[in-house]
C-alpha positions as CSV (number, residue, x, y, z in Angstrom):
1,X,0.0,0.0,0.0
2,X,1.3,3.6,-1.2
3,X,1.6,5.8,2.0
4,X,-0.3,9.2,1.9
5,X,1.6,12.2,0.6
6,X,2.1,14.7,3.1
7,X,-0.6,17.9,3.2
8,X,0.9,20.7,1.2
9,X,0.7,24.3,2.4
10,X,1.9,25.8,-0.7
11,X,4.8,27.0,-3.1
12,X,6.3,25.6,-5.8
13,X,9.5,23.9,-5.7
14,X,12.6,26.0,-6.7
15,X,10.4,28.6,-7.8
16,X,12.7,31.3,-7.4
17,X,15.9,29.6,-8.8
18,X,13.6,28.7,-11.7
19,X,12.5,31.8,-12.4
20,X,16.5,33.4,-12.1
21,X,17.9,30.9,-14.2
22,X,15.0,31.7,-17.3
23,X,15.7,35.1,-16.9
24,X,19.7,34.9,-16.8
25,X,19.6,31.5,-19.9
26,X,16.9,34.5,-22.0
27,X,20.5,35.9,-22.8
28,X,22.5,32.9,-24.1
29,X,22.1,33.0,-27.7
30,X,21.0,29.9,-29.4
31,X,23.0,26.9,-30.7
32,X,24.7,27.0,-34.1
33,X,22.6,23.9,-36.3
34,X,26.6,21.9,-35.7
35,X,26.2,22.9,-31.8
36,X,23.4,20.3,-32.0
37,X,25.0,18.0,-33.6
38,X,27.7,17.8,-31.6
39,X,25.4,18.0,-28.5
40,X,26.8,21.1,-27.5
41,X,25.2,22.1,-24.5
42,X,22.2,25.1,-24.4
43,X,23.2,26.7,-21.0
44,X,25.7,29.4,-19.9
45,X,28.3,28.9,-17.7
46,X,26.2,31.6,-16.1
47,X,22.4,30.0,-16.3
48,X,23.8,26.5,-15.6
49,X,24.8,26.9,-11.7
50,X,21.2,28.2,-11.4
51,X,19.8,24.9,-13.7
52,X,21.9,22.6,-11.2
53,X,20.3,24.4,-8.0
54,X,16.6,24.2,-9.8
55,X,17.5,20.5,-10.4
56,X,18.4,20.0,-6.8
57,X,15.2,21.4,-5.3
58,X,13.1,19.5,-7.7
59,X,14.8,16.5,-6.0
60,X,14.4,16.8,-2.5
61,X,10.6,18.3,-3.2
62,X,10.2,14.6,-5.3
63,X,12.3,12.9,-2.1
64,X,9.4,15.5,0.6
65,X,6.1,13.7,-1.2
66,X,7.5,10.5,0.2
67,X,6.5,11.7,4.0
68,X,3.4,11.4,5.4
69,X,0.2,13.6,6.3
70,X,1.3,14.1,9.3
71,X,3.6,16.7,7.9
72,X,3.0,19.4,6.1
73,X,5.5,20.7,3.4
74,X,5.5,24.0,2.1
75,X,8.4,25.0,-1.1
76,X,9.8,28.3,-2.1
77,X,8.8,30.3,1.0
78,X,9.2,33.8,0.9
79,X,11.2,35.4,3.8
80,X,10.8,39.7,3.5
81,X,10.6,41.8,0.8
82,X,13.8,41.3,-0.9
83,X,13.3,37.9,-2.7
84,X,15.0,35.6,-0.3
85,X,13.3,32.7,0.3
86,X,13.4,29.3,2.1
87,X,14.0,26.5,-0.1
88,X,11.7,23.5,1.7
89,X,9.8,24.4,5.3
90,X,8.7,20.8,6.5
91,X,6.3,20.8,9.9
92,X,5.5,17.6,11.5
93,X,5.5,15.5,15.1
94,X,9.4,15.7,15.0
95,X,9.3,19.3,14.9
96,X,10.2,22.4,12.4
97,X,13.0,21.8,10.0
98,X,14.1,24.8,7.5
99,X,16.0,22.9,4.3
100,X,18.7,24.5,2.6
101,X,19.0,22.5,-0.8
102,X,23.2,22.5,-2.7
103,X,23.4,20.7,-5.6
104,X,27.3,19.8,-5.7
105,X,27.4,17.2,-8.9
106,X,30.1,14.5,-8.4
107,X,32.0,16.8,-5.3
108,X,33.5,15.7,-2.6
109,X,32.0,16.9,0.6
110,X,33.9,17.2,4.0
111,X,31.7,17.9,7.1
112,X,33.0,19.3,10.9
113,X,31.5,21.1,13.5
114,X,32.0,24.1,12.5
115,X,33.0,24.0,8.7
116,X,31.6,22.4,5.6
117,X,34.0,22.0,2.7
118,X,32.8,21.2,-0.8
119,X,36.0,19.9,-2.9
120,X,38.4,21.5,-0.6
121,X,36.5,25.0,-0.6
122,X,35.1,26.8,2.3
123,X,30.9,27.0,2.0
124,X,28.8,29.2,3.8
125,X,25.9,26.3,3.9
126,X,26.1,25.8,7.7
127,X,25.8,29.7,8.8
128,X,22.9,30.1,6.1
129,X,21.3,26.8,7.2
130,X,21.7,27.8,10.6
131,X,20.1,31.6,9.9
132,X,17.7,30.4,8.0
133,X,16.3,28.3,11.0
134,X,16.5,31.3,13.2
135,X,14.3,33.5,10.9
136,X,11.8,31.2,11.0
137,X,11.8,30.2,14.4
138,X,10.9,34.2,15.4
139,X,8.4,34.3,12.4
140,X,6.6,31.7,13.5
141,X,6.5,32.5,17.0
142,X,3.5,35.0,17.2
143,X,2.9,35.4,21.3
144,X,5.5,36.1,23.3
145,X,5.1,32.4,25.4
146,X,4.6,30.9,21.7
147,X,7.7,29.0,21.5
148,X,9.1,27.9,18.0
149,X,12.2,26.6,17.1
150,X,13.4,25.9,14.1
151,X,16.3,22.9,12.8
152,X,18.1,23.6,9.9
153,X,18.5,20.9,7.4
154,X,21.8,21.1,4.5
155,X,20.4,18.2,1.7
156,X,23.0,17.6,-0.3
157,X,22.3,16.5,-3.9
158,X,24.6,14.7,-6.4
159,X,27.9,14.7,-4.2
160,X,30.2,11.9,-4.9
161,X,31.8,11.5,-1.4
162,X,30.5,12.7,1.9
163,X,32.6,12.4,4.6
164,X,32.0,13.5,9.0
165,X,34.8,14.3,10.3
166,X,32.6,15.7,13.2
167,X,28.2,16.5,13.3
168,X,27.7,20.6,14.0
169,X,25.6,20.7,17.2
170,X,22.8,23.1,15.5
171,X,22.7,21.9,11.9
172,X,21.8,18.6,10.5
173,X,23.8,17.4,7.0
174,X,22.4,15.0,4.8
175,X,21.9,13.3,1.4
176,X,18.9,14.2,-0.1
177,X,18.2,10.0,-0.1
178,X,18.6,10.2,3.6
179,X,16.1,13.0,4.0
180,X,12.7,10.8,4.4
181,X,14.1,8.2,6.5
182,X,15.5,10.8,9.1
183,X,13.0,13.4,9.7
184,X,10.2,10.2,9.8
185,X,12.6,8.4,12.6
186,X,12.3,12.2,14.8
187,X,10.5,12.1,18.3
188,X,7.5,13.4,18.5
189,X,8.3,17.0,20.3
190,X,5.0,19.0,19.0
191,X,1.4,17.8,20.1
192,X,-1.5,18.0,17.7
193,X,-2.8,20.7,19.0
194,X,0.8,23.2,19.3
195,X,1.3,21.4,15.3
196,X,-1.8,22.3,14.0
197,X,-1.6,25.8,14.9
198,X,1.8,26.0,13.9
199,X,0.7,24.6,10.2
200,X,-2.1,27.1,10.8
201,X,0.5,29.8,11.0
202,X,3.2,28.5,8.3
203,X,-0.1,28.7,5.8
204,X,-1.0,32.2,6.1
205,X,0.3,33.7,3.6
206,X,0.7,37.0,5.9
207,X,3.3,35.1,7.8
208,X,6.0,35.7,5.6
209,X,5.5,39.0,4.3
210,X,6.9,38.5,0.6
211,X,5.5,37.6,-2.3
212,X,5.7,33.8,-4.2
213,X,7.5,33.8,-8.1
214,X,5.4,32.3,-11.0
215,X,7.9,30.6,-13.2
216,X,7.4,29.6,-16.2
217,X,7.1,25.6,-15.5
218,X,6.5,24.7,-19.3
219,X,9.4,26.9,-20.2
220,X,11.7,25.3,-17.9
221,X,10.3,21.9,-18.9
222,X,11.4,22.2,-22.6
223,X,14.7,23.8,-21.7
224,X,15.4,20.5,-19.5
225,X,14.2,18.6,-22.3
226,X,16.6,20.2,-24.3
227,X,19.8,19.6,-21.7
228,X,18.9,16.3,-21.6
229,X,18.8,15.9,-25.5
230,X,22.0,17.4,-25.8
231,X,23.5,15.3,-23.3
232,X,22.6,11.9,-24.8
233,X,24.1,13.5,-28.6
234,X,27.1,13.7,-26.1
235,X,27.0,10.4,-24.4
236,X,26.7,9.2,-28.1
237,X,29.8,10.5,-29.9
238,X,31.5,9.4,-26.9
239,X,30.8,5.4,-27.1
240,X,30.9,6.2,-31.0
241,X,34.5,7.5,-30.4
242,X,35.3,5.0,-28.4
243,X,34.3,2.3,-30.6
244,X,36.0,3.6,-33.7
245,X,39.2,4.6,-32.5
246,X,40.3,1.1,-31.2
247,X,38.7,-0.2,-34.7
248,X,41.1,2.4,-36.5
249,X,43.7,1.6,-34.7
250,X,43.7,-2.0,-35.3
251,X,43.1,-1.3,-39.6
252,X,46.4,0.4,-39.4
253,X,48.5,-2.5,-37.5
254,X,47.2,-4.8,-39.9
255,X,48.0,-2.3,-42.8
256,X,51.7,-2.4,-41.0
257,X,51.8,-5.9,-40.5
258,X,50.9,-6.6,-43.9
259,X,53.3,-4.4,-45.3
260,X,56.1,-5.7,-43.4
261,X,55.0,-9.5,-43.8
């Protein structure tokens, strides 16, 4: 038996990286007719960073509908006026977990208590993580007695190698396929009622004061249809190549050898 999805509050997932990354790839001129069929790829190296982190929210929102209705999930919520936002806010028995979402394809990522290193390079995710969960705790906490605090959640998408030398005390690491299984195997902290009127809260749109992005999902849809095109032309001049050139290669040593024989 399928389990139920979990109740949705609203927001769409990577909304706002979406939206950035149409507006930045409207720029990139389009591929020459032998840029296709070479596979040449149709992003930037500006609009890609923004298609990877699109890619990675789309992930952990497919990796959310796997928790129950006993949580509620809301995507792409607005914090302020000035267009930052919080990637995934998940409510449930376990508590209130702010996610911070990093696409890192193929890195290496090295974890301490205090530093998160992504191919040998300082990162900023734990203090944002950790901010993040702050802003929301104080949000959500209307009455001065209304206590609510937030966790702050790193997912890591695509990373080759994760490695702990040591866990931070106020910020949770994970792969994004570790996400489910953690925040279900939580202890229940919240009771129904102090949870349903903290969903109550995280679903008024007043809460968070800014406004949602409407990306263009079918414009984004054919542009990742497009990537992927391109990326299989790719993969296929690649076997082709590899294929041929041990074939050539062995045309001419007979070639020799016959000469010589």
């Amino acid at each position: 038996m399928t389990p139920a999805s979990p109740r949705r509050a609203g927001g769409v997932a990577a909304a706002s990286v979406i939206s950035e990354f149409l507006r930045v790839q409207a720029d990139v001129a389009p591929r020459s007719a032998l840029a296709r069929v070479f596979g040449k790829s149709p992003l930037s190296a500006d609009s890609r960073p923004w298609y990877l982190g699109a890619l990675g929210e789309l992930t952990v929102a497919e990796r959310l509908a796997g928790l129950g209705p006993e949580w509620t999930v809301q995507h792409s919520v607005p914090i302020g006026t000035r267009g930052s936002d919080i990637d995934h806010l998940v409510i449930g028995p376990g508590g209130i977990f702010t996610l911070n979402t990093k696409f890192h394809e193929g890195a290496r990522v090295w974890v301490a208590s205090r530093r998160l290193l992504v191919n040998g390079q300082k990162t900023d995710h734990l203090r944002n993580a950790r901010f993040e969960a702050s802003r929301v705790s104080k949000i959500l906490t209307r009455e001065p007695d209304a206590v609510a605090s937030a966790s702050g959640i790193v997912v890591l998408v695509g990373v080759k190698q994760l490695t702990v030398k040591s866990r931070p005390e106020d910020v949770t690491v994970l792969r994004d396929a570790e996400l489910v299984r953690w925040l279900r195997k939580r202890p229940a902290t919240l009771s129904p009622e102090r949870l349903a009127e903290l969903v109550r809260v995280a679903s008024d749109p007043q809460t968070w004061g800014g406004s949602r992005p409407t990306p263009d999902l079918a414009a984004f849809a054919a542009l990742r249809r497009t990537v992927e095109r391109a990326r299989r032309v790719r993969l296929a001049w690649g076997t082709a190549l590899l294929v041929a050139v041990p074939a050539t290669l062995f045309g001419v040593s007979q070639l020799i050898l016959q000469s010589l024989g």
